[in-house]
C-alpha positions as CSV (number, residue, x, y, z in Angstrom):
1,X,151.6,95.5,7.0
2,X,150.4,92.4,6.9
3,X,151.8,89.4,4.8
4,X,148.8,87.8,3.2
5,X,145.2,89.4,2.9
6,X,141.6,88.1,2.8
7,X,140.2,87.3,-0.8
8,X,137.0,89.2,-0.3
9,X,134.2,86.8,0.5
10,X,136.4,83.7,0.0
11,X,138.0,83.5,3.0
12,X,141.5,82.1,0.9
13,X,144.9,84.0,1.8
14,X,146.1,85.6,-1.3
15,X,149.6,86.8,-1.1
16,X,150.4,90.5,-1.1
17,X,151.9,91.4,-4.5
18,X,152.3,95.1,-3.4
19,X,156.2,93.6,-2.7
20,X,156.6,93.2,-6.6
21,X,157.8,94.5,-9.7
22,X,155.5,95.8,-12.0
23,X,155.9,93.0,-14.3
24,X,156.3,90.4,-11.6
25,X,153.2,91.1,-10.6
26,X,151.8,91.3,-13.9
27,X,153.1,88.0,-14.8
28,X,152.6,86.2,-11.2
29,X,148.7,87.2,-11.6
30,X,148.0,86.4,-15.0
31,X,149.7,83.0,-14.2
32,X,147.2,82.7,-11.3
33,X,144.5,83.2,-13.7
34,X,145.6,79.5,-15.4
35,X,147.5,80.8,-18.1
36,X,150.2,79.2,-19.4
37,X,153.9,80.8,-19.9
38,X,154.0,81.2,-23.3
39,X,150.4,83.1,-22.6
40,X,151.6,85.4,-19.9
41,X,154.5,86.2,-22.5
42,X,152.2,86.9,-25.3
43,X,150.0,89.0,-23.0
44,X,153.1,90.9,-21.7
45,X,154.7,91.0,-25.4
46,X,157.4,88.9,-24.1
47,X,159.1,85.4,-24.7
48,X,157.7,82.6,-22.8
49,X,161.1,82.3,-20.8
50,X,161.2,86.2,-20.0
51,X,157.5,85.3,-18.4
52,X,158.6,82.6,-16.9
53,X,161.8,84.3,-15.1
54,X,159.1,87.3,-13.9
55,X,156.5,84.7,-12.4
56,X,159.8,82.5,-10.9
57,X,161.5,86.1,-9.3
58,X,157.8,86.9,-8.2
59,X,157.3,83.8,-6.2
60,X,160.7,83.8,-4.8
61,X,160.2,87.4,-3.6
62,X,157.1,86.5,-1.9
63,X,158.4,83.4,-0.3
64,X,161.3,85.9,1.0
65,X,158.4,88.3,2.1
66,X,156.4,85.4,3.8
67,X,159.6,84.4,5.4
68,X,161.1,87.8,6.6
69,X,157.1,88.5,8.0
70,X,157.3,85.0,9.8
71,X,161.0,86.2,11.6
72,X,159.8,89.0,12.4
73,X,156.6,87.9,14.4
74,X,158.6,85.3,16.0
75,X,161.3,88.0,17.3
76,X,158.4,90.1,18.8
77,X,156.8,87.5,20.6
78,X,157.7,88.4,24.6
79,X,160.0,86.7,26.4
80,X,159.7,85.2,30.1
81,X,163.4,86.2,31.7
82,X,163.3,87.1,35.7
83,X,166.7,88.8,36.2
84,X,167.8,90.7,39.4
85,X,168.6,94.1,39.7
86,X,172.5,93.6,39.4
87,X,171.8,91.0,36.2
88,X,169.5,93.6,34.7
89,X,172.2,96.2,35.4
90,X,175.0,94.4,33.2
91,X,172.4,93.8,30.8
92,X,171.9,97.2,30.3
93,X,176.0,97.6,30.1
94,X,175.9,94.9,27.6
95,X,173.1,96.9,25.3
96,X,175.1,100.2,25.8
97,X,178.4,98.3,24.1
98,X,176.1,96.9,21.2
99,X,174.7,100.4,21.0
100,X,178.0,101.4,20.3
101,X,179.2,99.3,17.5
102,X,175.9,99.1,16.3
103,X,176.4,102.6,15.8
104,X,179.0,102.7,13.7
105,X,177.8,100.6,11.0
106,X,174.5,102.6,10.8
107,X,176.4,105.9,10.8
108,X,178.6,104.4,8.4
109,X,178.4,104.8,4.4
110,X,177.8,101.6,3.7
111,X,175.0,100.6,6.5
112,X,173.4,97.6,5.2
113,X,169.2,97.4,5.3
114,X,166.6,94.4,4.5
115,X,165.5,94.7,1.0
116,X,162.6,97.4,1.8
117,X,165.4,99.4,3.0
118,X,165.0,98.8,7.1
119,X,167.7,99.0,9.4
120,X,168.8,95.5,10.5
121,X,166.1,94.2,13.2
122,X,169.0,94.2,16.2
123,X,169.5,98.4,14.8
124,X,165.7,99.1,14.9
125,X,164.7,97.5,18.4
126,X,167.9,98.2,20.7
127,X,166.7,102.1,20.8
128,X,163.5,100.7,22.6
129,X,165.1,97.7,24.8
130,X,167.7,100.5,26.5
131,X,164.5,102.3,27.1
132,X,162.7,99.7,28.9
133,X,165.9,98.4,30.6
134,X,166.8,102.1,31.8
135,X,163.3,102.7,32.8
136,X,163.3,99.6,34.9
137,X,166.3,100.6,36.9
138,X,166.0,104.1,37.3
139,X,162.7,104.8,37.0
140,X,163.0,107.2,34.3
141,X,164.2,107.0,30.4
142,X,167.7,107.8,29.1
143,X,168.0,111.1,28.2
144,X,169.3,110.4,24.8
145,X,167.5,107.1,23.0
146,X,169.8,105.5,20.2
147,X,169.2,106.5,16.1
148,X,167.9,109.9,17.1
């Protein structure tokens, strides 16, 4: 998903309020339109400070969107890393230890996720890195892939 879309015909990035409360995203838009806070309260039947909170937790949320999108780009950007067979080897022994402890906190009641309710970034993308790592040594897949 992405982050910002196109205002239609404008060409301005607007940010994507789908990430916020009901009345966040009442009060961020209604602020957008140039009202002030004690009009967003009055259209929302709340105090000026109540709309004021909800347009403040709105923009922080979407700064904290904006930045988690921005991470997450940046992590899936390739890297250039030449490794031998044997350094690609204790890589992949390296991966299979983090796959283990890794484990255990996902398994575990208390696995912690973003705030959409992902698995951490290292959780979600190790299945696919043992995959490519095996793959590159042995020619074929593991025969069991991590979180499955």
């Amino acid at each position: 998903m992405k982050q910002m879309q196109k205002q239609a015909g404008q060409g301005a990035e607007q940010p994507d309020v789908s990430v916020l409360t009901e009345r966040q995203r009442m009060a961020y838009t209604l602020r957008q339109q140039g009202l002030t806070y004690a009009k967003v309260g009055e259209a929302m039947g709340i105090s000026s400070s109540g709309a004021e909170r909800n347009i403040k937790a709105a923009e922080r949320r979407l700064r904290e969107c904006a930045a988690y999108h921005a991470w997450q780009e940046r992590n899936d950007e390739p890297a250039e890393l030449p490794l031998t067979r044997g350094e690609l080897r204790l890589v992949l022994r390296g991966l299979q230890m983090v796959e283990k402890e890794i484990g255990k906190s996902v398994n575990a009641w208390n696995c912690r996720t973003d705030w959409k309710g992902h698995l951490p970034y290292e959780a979600r993308i190790l299945a696919g890195v043992l995959r490519r790592a095996h793959t590159a040594l042995y020619g074929a897949p593991p025969k069991e892939d991590f979180l499955e």
